[in-house]
N, C-alpha and C positions, 0 to 999 in steps of 0.2 A: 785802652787800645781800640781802634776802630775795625769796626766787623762788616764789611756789604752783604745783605740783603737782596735778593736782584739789582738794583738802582738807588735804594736807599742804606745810608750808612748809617748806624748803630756803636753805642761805647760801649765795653765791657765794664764792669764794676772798678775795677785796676789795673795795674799792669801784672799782666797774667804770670805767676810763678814760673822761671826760669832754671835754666843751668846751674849746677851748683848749690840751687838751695835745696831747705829740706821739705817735702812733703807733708802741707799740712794737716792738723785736724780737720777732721769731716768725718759724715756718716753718710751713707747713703744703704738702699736695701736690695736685697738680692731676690731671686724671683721666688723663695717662700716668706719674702715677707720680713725675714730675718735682719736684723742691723749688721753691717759691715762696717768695720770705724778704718781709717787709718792703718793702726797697731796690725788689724788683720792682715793687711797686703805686706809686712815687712818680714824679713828673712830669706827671701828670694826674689829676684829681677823680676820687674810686675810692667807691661806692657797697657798701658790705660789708653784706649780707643775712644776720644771723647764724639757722642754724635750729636747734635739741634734735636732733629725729632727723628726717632726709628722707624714711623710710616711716609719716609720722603726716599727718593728711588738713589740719590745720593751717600745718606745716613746707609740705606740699606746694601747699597754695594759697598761700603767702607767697613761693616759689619761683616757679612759675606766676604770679603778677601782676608779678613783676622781668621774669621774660624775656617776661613781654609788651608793656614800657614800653621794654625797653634799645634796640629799634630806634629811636626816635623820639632819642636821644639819639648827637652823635659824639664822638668824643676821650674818650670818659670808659671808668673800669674800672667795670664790674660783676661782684661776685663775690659768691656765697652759700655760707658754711662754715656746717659741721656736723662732730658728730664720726665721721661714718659713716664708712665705709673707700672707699678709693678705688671697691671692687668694688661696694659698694651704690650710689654715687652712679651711676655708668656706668648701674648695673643700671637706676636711676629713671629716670633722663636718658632711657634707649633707650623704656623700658613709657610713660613720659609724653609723650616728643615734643618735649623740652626741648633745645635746641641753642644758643641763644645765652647766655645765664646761663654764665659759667664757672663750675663748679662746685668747689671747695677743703677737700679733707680734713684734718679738724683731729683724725683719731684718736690722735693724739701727744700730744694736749691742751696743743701750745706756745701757740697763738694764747689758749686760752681762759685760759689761764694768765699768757703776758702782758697781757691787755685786762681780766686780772678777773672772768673771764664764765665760769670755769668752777663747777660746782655738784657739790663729789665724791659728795652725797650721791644723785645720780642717771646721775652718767658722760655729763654734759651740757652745752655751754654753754647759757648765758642768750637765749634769743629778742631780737632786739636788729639795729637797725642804726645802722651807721654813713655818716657824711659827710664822708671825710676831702680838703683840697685837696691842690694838687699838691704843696706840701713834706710832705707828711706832718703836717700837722695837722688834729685833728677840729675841724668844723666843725659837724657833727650830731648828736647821739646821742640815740635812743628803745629805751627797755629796757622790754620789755613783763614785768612783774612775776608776772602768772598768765597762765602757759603754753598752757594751752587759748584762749587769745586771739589774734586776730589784730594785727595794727600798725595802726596811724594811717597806710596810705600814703598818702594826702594830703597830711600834716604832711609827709612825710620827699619827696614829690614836689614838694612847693609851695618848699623851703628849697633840694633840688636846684636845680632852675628860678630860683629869686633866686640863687645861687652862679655859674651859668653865664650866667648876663646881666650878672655885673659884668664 
């Protein structure tokens, strides 16, 4: 899939995991450091906030509008990867004020690699979230194509909210 850059366009690894299928394996790590696989996010509707880099002022409002909606929601995961390192995420979290968003480092590039989303020609995944239910199937997916853009949260609020009313 092709991803722009300001003016220059970039491929993803593949075609990035859609509708209907199941959630791959991956690991990525959470901000002690700890491995999260897969397996961990299933059992309840998990909300995957993908962002490029968390010190871009884009990544950083799309981060910022999750953990200001995940209280209003219970039983559910909300998680925002990046490929930062666990050190820069902590680093944002503390400078921004961010505490409920878990946050999931994908510096390994497993996740972005299993879902498709990684882009080698910049050491990035693809801006993008997910809707996945409790067994681990997607239910949502918006992949924002040029990077300097923010998401549709609305779309991806309004499909949450019909997921959790059934």
């Amino acid at each position: 899939m092709e991803i722009q850059v300001d003016q220059e366009k970039f491929e993803t690894v593949g075609e990035p995991v859609s509708v209907g299928m199941e959630l791959p394996h991956f690991k990525v790590f959470d901000q002690n450091n700890n491995k999260v696989k897969t397996a961990d996010l299933l059992g309840k509707v998990t909300l995957i906030s993908v962002v490029p880099n968390i010190n871009t002022d884009i990544c950083s409002l799309q981060t910022k509008h999750f953990n200001e909606i995940v209280d209003k929601y219970t039983d559910i995961n909300f998680v925002t990867i990046s490929t930062n390192t666990v050190v820069e995420q902590s680093d944002w979290c503390a400078a921004e004020g961010v505490e409920n968003m878990q946050m999931l480092s994908d510096e390994e590039e497993s996740f972005g690699y299993a879902m498709n989303l990684y882009v080698p020609g910049t050491a990035f995944d693809a801006r993008s979230i997910y809707i996945v239910d409790a067994q681990g199937v997607v239910v949502y997916q918006q992949i924002v194509t040029i990077t300097g853009t923010e998401p549709d949260y609305a779309d991806a609020q309004a499909k949450l909210d019909e997921i959790l009313a059934k």
